[in-house]
C-alpha positions as CSV (number, residue, x, y, z in Angstrom):
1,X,0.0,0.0,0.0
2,X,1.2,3.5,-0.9
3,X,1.4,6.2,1.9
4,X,0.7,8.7,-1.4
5,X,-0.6,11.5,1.6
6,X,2.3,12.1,3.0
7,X,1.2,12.1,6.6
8,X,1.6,11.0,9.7
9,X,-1.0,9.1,11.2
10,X,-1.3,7.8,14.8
11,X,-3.2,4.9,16.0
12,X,-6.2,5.5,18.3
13,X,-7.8,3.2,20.4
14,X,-11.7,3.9,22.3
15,X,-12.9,2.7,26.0
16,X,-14.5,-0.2,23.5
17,X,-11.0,-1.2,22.2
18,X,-11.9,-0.2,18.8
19,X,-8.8,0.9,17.1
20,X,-8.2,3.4,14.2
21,X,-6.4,6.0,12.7
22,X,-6.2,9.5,13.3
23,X,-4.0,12.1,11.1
24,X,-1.1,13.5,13.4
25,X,-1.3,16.9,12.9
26,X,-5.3,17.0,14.7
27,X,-6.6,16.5,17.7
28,X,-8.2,13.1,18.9
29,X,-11.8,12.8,18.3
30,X,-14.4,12.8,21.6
31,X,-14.0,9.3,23.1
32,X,-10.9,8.1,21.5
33,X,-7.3,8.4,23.1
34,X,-3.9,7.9,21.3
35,X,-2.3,4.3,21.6
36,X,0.9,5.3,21.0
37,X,1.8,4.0,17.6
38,X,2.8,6.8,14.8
39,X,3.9,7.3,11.4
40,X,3.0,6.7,8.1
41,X,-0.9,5.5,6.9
42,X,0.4,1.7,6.2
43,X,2.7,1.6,8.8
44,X,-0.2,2.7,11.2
45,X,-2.7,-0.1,9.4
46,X,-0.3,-2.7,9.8
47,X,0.3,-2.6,13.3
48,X,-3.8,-2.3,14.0
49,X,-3.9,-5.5,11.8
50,X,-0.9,-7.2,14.6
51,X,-3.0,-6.0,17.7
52,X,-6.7,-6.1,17.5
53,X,-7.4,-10.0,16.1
54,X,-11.0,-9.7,17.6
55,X,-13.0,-7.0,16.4
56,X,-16.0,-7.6,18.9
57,X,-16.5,-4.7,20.9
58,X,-15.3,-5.1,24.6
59,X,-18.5,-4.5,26.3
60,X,-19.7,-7.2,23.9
61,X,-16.5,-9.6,24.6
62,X,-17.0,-9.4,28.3
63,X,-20.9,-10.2,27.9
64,X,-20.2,-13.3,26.3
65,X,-17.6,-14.5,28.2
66,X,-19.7,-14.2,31.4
């Protein structure tokens, strides 16, 4: 994938472990707090794809594991 942009991105992560990214140079949306991975758009996407193997919200996660 081509980082064509030229930005830097940083991953974000909500309180329902939802991950995403977010371009560097804004602030974080309501609800969503920086995860601590930067740089480019691909580099950013490939590290969510390493992390977040289940996409099931927490809340959801925790009310079927109960």
């Amino acid at each position: 994938m081509s980082d064509v942009d030229g930005r830097r991105y940083r991953v974000v992560v909500n309180d329902e472990e939802q991950y995403s990214i977010w371009p560097g140079d804004q602030g974080l949306p309501g609800g969503w707090h920086a995860e601590g991975t930067e740089g480019e758009r691909s580099l950013c996407l490939e590290h969510i794809e390493r992390v977040w193997t289940d996409m099931r919200p927490r809340s959801v996660r925790e009310h079927l594991s109960a």
